[in-house]
MOPAC internal coordinates of N, CA, C and O (Angstrom, degrees):
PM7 1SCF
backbone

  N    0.0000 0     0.00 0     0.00 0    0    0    0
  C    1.4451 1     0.00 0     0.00 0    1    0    0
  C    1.5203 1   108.67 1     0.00 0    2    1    0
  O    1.2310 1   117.02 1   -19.47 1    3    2    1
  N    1.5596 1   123.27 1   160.53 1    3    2    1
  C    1.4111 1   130.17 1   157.50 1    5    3    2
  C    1.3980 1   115.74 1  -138.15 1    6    5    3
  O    1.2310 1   138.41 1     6.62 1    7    6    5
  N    0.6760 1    81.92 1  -173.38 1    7    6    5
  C    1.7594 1   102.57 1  -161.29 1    9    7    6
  C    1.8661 1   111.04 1  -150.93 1   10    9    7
  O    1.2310 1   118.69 1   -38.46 1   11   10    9
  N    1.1556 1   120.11 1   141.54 1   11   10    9
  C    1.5079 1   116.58 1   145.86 1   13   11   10
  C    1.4586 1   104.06 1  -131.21 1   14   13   11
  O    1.2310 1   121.06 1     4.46 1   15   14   13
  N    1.3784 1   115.58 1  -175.54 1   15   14   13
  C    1.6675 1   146.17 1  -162.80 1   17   15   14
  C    1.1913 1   108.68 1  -171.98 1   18   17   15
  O    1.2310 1   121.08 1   -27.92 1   19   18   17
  N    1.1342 1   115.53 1   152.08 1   19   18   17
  C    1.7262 1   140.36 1   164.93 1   21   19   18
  C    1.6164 1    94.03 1  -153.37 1   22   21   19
  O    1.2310 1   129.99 1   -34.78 1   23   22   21
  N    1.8422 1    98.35 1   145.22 1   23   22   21
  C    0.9603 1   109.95 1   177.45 1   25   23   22
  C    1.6036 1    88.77 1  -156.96 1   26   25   23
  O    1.2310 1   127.28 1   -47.58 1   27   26   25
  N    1.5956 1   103.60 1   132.42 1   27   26   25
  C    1.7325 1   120.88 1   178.97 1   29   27   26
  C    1.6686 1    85.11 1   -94.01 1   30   29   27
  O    1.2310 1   121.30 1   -52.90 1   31   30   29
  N    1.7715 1   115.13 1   127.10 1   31   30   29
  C    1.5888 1   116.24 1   162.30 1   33   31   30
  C    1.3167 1    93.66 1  -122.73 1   34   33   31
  O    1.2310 1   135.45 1     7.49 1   35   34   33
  N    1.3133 1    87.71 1  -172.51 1   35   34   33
  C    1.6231 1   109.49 1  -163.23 1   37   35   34
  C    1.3200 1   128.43 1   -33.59 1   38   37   35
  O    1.2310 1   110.97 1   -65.53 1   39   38   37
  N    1.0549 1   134.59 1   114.47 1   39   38   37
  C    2.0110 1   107.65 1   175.42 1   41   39   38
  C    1.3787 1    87.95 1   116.38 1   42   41   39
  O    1.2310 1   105.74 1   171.82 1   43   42   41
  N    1.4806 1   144.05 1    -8.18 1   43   42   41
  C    1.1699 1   158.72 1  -121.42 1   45   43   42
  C    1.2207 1   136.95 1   -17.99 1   46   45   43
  O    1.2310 1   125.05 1  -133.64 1   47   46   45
  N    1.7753 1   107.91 1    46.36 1   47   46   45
  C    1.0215 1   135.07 1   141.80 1   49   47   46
  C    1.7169 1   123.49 1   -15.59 1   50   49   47
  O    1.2310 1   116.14 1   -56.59 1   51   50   49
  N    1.3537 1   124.94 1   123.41 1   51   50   49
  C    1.2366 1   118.70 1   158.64 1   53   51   50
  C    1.7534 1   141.83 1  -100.94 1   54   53   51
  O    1.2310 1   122.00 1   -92.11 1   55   54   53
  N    1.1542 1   113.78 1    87.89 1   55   54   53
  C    2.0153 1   107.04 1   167.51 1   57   55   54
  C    0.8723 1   136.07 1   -71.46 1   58   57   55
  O    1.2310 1   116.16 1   -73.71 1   59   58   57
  N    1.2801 1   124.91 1   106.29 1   59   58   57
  C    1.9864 1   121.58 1   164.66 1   61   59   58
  C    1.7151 1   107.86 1  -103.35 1   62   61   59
  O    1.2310 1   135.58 1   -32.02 1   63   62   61
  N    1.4139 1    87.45 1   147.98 1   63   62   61
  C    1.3145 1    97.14 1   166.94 1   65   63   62
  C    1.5459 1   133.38 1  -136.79 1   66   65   63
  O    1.2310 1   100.82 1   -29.86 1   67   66   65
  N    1.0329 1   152.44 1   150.14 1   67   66   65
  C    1.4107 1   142.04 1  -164.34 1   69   67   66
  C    1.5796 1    98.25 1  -135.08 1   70   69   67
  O    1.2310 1   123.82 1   -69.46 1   71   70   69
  N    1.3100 1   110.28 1   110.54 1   71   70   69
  C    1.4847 1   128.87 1   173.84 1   73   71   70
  C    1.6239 1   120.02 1  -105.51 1   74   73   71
  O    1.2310 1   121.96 1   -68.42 1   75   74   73
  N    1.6908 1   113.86 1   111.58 1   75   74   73
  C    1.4886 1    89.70 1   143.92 1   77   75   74
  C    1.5399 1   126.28 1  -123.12 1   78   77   75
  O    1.2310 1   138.47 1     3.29 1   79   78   77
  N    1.3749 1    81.80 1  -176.71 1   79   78   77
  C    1.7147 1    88.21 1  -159.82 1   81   79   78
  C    1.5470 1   120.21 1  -133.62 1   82   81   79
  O    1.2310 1   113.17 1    16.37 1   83   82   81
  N    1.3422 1   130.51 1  -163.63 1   83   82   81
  C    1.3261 1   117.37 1   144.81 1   85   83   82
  C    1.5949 1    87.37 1  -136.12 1   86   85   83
  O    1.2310 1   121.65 1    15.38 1   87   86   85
  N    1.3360 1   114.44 1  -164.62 1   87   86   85
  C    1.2535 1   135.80 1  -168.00 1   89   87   86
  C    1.7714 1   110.14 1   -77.14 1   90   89   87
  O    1.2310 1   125.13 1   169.54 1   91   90   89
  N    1.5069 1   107.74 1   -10.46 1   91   90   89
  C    1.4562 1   109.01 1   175.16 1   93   91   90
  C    1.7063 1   104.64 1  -149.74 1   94   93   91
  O    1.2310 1   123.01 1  -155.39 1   95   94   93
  N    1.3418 1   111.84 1    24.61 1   95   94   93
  C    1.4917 1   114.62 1   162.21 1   97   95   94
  C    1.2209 1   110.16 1  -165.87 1   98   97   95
  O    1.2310 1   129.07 1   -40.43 1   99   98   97
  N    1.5491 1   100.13 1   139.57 1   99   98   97
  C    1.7589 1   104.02 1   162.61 1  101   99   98
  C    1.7605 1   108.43 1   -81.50 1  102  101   99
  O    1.2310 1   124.80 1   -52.94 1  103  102  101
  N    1.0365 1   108.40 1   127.06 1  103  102  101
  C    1.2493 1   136.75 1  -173.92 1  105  103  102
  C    1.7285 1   122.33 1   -73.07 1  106  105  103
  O    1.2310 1   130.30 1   107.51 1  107  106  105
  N    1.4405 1    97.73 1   -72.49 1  107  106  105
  C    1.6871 1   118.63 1   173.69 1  109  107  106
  C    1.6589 1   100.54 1  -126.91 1  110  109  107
  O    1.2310 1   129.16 1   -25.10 1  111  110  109
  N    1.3581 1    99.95 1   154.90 1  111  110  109
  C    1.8268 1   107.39 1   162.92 1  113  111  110
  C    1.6012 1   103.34 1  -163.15 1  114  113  111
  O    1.2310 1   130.53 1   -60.20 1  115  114  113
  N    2.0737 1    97.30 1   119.80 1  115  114  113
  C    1.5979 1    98.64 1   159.32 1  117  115  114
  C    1.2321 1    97.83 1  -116.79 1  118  117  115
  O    1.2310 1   133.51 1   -33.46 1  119  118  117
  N    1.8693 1    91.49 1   146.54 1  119  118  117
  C    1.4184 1   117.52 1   179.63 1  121  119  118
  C    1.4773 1   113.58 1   -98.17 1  122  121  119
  O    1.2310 1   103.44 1  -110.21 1  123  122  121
  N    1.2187 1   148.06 1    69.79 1  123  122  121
  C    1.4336 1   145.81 1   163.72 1  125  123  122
  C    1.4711 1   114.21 1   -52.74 1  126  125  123
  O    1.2310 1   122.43 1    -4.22 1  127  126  125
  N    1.6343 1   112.95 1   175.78 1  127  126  125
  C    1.2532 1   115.82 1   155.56 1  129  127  126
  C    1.5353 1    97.32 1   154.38 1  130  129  127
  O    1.2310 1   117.14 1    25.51 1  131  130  129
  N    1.6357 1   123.05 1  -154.49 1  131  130  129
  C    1.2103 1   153.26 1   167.31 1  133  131  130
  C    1.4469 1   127.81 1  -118.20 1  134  133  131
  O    1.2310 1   125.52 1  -144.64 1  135  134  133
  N    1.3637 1   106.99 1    35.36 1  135  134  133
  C    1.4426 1   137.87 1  -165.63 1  137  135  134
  C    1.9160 1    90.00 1  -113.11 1  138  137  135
  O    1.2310 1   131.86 1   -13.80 1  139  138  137
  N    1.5706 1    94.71 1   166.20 1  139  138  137
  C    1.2621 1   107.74 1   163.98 1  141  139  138
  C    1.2479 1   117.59 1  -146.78 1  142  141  139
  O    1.2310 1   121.09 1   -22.86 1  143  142  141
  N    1.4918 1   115.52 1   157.14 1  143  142  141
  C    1.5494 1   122.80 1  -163.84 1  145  143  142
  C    1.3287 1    87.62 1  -141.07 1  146  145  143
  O    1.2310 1   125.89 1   -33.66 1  147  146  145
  N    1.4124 1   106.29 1   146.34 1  147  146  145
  C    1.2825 1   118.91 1   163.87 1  149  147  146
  C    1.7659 1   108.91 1  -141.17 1  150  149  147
  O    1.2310 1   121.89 1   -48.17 1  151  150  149
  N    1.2778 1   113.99 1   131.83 1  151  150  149
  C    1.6499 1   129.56 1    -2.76 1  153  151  150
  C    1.7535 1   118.63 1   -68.11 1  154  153  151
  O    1.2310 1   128.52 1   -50.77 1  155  154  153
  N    1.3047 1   101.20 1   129.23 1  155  154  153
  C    1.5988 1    81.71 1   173.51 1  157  155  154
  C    1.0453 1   138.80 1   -60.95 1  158  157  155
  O    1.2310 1   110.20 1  -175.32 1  159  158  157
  N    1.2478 1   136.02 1     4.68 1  159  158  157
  C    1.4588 1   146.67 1   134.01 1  161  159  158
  C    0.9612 1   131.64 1   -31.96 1  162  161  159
  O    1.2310 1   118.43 1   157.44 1  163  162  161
  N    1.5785 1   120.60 1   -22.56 1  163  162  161
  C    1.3435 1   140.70 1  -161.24 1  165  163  162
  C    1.3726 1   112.61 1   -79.50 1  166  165  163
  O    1.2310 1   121.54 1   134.36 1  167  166  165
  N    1.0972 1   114.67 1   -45.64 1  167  166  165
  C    1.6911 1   135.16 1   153.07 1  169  167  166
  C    1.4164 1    97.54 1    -3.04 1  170  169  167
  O    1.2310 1   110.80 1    84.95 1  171  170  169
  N    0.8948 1   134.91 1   -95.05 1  171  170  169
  C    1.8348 1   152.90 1  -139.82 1  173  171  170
  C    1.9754 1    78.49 1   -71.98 1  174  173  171
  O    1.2310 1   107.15 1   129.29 1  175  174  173
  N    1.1810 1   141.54 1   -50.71 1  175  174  173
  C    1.4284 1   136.75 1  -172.33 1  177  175  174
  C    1.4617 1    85.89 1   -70.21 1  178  177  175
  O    1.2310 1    91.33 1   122.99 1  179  178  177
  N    0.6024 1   165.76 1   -57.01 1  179  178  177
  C    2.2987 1   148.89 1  -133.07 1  181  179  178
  C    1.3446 1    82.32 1  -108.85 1  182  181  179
  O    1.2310 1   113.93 1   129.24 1  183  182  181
  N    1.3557 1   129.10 1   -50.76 1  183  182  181
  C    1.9020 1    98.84 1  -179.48 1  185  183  182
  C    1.2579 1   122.82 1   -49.97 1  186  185  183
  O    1.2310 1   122.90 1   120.48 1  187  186  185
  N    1.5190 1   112.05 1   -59.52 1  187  186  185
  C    1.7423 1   119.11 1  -174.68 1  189  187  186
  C    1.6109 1   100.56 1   -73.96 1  190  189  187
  O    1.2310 1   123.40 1  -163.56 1  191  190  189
  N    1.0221 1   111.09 1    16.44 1  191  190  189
  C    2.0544 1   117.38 1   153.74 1  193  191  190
  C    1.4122 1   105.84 1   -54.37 1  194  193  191
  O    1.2310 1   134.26 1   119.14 1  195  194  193
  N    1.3104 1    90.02 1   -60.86 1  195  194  193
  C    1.8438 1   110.75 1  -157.54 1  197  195  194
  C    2.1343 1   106.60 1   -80.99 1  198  197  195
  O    1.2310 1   132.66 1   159.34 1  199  198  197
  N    1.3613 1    93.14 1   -20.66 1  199  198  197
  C    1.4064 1    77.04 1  -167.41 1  201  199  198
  C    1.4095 1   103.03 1   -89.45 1  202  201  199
  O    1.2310 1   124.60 1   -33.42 1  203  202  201
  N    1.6202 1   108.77 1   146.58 1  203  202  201
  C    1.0521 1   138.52 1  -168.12 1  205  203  202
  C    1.4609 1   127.77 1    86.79 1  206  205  203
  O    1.2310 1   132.18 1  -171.79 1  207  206  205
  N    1.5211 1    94.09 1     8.21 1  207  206  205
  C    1.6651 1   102.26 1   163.89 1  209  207  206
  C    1.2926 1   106.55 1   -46.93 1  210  209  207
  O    1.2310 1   122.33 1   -23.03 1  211  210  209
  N    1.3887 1   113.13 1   156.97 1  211  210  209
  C    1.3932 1   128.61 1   165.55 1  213  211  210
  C    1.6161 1   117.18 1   -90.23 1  214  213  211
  O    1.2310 1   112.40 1   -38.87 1  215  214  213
  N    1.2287 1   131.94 1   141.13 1  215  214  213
  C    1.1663 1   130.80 1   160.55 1  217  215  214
  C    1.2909 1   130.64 1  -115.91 1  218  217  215
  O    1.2310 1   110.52 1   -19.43 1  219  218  217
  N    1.3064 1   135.43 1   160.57 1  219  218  217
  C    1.4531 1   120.28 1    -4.68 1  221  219  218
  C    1.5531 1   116.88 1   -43.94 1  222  221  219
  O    1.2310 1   112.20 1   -33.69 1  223  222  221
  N    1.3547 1   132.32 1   146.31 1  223  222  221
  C    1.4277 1   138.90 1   173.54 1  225  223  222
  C    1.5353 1   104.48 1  -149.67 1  226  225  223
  O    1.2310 1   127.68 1   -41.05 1  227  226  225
  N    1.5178 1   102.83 1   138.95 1  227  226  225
  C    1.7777 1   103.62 1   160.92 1  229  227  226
  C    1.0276 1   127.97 1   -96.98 1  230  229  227
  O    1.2310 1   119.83 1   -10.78 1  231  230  229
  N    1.0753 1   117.93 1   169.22 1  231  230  229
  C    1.9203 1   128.73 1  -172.58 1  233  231  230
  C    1.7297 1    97.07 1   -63.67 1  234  233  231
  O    1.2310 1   126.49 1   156.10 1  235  234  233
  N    1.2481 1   105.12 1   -23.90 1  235  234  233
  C    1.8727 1    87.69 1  -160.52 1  237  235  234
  C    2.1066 1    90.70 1   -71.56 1  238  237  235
  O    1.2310 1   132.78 1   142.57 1  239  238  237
  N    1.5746 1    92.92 1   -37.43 1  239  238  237
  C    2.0587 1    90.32 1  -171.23 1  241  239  238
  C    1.2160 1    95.37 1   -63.51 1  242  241  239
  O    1.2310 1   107.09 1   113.37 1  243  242  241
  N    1.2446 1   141.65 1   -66.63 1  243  242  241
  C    1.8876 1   143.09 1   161.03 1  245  243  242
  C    1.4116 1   111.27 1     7.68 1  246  245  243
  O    1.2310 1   123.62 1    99.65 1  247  246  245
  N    1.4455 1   110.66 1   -80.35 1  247  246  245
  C    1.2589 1   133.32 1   161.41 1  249  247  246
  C    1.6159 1   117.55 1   -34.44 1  250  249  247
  O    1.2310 1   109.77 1   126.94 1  251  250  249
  N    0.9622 1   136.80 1   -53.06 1  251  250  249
  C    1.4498 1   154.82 1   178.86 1  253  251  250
  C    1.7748 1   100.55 1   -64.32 1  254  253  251
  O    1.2310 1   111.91 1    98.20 1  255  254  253
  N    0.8047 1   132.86 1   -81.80 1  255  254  253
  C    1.1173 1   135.39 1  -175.19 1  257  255  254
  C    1.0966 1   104.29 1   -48.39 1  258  257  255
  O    1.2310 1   105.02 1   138.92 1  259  258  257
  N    1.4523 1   145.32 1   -41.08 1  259  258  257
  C    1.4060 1   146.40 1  -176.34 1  261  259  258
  C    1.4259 1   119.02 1   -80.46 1  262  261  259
  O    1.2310 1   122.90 1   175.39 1  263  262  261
  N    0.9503 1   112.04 1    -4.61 1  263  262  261
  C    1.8886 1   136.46 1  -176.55 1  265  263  262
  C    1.4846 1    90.17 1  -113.88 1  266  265  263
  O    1.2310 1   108.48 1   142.45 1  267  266  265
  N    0.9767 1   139.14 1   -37.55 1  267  266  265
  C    1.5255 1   130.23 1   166.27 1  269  267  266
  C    1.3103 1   129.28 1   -79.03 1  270  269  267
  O    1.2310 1   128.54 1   139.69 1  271  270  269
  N    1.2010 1   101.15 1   -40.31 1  271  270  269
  C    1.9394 1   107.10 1   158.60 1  273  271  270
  C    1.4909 1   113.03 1   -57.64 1  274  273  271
  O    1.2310 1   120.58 1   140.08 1  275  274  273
  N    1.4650 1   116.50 1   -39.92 1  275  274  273
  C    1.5704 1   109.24 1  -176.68 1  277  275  274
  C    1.5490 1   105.02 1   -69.68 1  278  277  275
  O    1.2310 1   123.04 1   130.65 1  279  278  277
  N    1.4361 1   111.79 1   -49.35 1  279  278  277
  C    1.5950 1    90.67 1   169.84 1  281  279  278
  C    0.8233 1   145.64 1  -104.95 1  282  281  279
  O    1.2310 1   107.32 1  -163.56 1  283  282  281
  N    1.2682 1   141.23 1    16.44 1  283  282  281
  C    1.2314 1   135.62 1    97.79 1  285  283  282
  C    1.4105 1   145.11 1    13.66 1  286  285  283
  O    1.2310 1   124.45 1   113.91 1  287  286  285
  N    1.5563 1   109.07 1   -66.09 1  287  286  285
  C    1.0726 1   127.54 1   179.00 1  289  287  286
  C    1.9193 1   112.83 1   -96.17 1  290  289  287
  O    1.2310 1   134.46 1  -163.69 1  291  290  289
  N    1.2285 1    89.64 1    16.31 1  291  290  289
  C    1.4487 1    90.95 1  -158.07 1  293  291  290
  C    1.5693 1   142.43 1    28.31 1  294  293  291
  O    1.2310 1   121.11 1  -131.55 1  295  294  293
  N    1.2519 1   115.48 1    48.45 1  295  294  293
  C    1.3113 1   133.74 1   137.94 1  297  295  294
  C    1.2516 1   145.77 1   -61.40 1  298  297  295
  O    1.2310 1   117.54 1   -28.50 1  299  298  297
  N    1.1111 1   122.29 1   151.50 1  299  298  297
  C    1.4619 1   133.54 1  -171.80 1  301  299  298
  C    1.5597 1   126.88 1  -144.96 1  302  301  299
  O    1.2310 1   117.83 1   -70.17 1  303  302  301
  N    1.2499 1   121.73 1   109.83 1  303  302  301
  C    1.4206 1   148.08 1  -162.20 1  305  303  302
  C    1.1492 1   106.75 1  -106.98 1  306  305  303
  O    1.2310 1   121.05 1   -59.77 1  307  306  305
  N    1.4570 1   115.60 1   120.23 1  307  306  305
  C    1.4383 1   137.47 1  -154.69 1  309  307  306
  C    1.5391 1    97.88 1  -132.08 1  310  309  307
  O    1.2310 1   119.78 1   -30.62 1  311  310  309
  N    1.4558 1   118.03 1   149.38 1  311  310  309
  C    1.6947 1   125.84 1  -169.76 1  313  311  310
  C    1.4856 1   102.93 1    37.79 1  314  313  311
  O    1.2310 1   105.16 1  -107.56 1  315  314  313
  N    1.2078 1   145.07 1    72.44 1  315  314  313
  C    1.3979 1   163.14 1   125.12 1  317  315  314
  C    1.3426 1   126.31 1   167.15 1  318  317  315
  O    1.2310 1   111.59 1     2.85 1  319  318  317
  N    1.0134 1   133.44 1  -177.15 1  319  318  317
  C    1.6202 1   151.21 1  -116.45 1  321  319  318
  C    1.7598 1   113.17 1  -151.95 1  322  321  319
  O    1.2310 1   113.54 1   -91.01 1  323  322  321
  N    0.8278 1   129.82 1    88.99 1  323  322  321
  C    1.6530 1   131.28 1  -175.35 1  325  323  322
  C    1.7100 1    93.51 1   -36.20 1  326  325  323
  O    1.2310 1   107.75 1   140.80 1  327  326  325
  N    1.5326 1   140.47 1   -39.20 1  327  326  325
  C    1.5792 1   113.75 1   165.68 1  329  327  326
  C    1.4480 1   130.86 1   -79.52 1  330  329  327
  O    1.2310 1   130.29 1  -177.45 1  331  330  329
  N    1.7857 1    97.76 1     2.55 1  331  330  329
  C    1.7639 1    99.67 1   155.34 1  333  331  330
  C    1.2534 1   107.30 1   -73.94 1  334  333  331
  O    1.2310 1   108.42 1   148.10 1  335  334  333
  N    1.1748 1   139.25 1   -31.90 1  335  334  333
  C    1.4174 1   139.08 1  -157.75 1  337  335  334
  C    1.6698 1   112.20 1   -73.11 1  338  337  335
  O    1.2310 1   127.94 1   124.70 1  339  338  337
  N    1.7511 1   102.31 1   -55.30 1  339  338  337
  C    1.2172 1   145.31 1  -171.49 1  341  339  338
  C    2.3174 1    82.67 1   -60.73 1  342  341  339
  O    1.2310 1   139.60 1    96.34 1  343  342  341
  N    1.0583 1    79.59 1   -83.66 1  343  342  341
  C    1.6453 1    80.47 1   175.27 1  345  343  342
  C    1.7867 1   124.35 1   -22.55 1  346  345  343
  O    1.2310 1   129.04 1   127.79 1  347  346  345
  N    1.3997 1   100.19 1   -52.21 1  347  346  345
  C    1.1986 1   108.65 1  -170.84 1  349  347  346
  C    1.6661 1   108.47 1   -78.15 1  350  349  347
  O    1.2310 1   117.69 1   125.12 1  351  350  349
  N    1.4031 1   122.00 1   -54.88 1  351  350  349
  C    1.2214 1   113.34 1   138.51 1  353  351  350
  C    1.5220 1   147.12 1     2.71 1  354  353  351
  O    1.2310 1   125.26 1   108.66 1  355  354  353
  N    1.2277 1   107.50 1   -71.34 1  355  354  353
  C    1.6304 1   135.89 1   179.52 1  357  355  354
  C    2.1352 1    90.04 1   -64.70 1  358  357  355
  O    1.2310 1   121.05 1   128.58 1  359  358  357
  N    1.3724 1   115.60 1   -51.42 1  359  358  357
  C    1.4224 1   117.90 1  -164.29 1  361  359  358
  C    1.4384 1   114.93 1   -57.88 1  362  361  359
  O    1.2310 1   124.93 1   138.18 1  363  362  361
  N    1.8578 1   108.14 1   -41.82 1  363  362  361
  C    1.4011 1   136.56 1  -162.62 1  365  363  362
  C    1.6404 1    81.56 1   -63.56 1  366  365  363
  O    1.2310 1   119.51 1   110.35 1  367  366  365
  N    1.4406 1   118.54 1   -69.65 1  367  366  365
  C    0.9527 1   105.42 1  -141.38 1  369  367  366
  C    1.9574 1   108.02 1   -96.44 1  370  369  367
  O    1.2310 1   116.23 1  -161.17 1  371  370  369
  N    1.2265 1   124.76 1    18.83 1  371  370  369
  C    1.4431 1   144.48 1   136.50 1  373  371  370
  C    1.4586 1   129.11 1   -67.02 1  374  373  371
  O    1.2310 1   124.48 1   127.06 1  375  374  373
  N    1.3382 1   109.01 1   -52.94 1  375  374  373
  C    1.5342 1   129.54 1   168.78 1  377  375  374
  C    0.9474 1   134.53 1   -94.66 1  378  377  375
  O    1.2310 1   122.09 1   146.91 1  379  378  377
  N    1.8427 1   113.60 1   -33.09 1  379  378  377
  C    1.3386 1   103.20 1   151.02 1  381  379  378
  C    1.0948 1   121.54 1    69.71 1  382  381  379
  O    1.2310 1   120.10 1   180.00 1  383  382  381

């Protein structure tokens, strides 16, 4: 299955994302938008964060793991929020 999302947050920043999945794993995840990451390289590390989550999963574990990959890896995400992401995420693959 897939899914996408966009979600405009605060600052009015934009995230989309395109997830697939199956019914008990996230599979693939790209993170687009009008956000910034530094390093921008970092991108391709915070997607394969998420993949192979298990599902069902909530935005708050989503969120968690993606706040741990950034530091971790020492990154830094500018105009959004690892639970915009997590959010947008959670939508793709609800709404689809």
């Amino acid at each position: 299955m897939q899914g996408r999302a966009q979600k405009k947050v605060a600052g009015g920043k934009l995230v989309k994302v395109w997830v697939e999945y199956t019914p008990g794993k996230i599979l693939n995840v790209q993170i687009l938008g009008d956000f910034f990451l530094h390093p921008e390289e970092g991108i391709e590390r915070l997607e394969k964060s998420v993949v192979g989550v298990s599902l069902p999963t909530t935005q708050d574990t989503l969120a968690t793991i993606l706040k741990k990959t950034l530091r971790n890896q020492r990154m830094e995400l500018l105009g959004a929020h690892p639970p915009d992401i997590a959010e947008a995420i959670m939508e793709a693959m609800v709404h689809g």
